[in-house]
C-alpha positions, 0 to 999 in steps of 0.5 A: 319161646326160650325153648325155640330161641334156643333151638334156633341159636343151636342150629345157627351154630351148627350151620355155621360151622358146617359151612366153614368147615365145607368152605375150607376144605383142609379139614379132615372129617374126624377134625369137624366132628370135633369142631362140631362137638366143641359147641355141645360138650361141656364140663361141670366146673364150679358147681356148673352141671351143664351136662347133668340130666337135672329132671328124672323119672322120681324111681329110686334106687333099690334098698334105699329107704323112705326117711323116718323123721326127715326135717322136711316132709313130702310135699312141703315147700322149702328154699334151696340153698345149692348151685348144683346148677345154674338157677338153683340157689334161692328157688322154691321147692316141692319135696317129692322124697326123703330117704336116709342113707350115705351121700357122697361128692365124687370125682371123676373122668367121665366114660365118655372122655372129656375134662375130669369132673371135680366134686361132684355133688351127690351120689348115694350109696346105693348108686354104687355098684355093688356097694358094700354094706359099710360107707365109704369114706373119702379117699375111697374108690368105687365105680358108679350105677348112676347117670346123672351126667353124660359118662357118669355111669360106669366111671370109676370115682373117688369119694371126696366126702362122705356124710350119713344125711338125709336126701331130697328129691325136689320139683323146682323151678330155676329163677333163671327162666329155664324149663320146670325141674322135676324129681331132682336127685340129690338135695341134702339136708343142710341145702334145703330151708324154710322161711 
């Protein structure tokens, strides 16, 4: 049902749009593009990952290793104490996998073009491409493999922090009504609880 009310509201606005823009007639086409493109793009701001791709396919990247002593084992059901995005703080979740390895929060300009992404949180090392086998540290430029979000992959980034950590992939679902989250990439450890 929120599926099709939301469907419905987009095309609305695409529609209006599309009228306006015929109606008007001193638009160019490049400039309706970008006027239709206004109502899709968006940027992550304040912890907001609107354009992120929030389920995945539960692959993980090569060289990562399962956890040997994770504070949460597989299968367990934990809290999440994060707002990667809307819905997420306070959720219940199903840990899928726990692996060890660096985690990094990183900025960056999208390939895609658009406004700057600002602490992005997480990327591991081992979505880095061509990584080194020693960490970075912040401060540090790399070009990542990883395709979170929209123009992710390929983007030149800046580590904005660093941290040996385990990570979590969760199934959860978002308290504010929106679809089933599944095989999420990244939790860390510090962001996940039990009560």
């Amino acid at each position: 049902m929120q599926k099709n009310k939301f469907t419905v509201g987009i095309l609305s606005v695409v529609a209006a749009l599309a009228l306006s823009a015929c109606s008007s007639g001193t638009e160019t086409p490049q400039e309706q593009m970008d006027t239709e493109n206004m109502t899709t793009d968006t940027t992550e701001q304040d912890g907001d990952h609107m354009d992120m791709d929030h389920s995945g396919s539960g692959e993980v990247p090569e060289g990562l290793h399962d956890a040997e002593d994770p504070a949460f084992e597989v299968g367990s059901q934990v809290n999440i104490e994060a707002d990667h995005m809307a819905g997420m703080d306070g959720a219940e979740a199903t840990v899928v996998g726990a692996y060890d390895t660096m985690v990094y929060a990183i900025s960056y300009t999208p390939t895609t073009g658009g406004d700057p992404v600002e602490n992005h949180k997480w990327v591991i090392h081992e979505e880095l491409e061509n990584p080194d086998s020693e960490p970075l540290k912040a401060g540090d430029e790399a070009t990542v493999s990883a395709d979170h979000m929209t123009g992710m992959t390929g983007a030149t980034v800046t580590i904005d922090s660093a941290d040996e950590t385990t990570v979590y992939v969760v199934d959860f679902m978002p308290l504010d009504g929106g679809e089933a989250v599944t095989n999420h990439k990244w939790v860390t450890e510090d962001e996940l609880s039990v009560e």
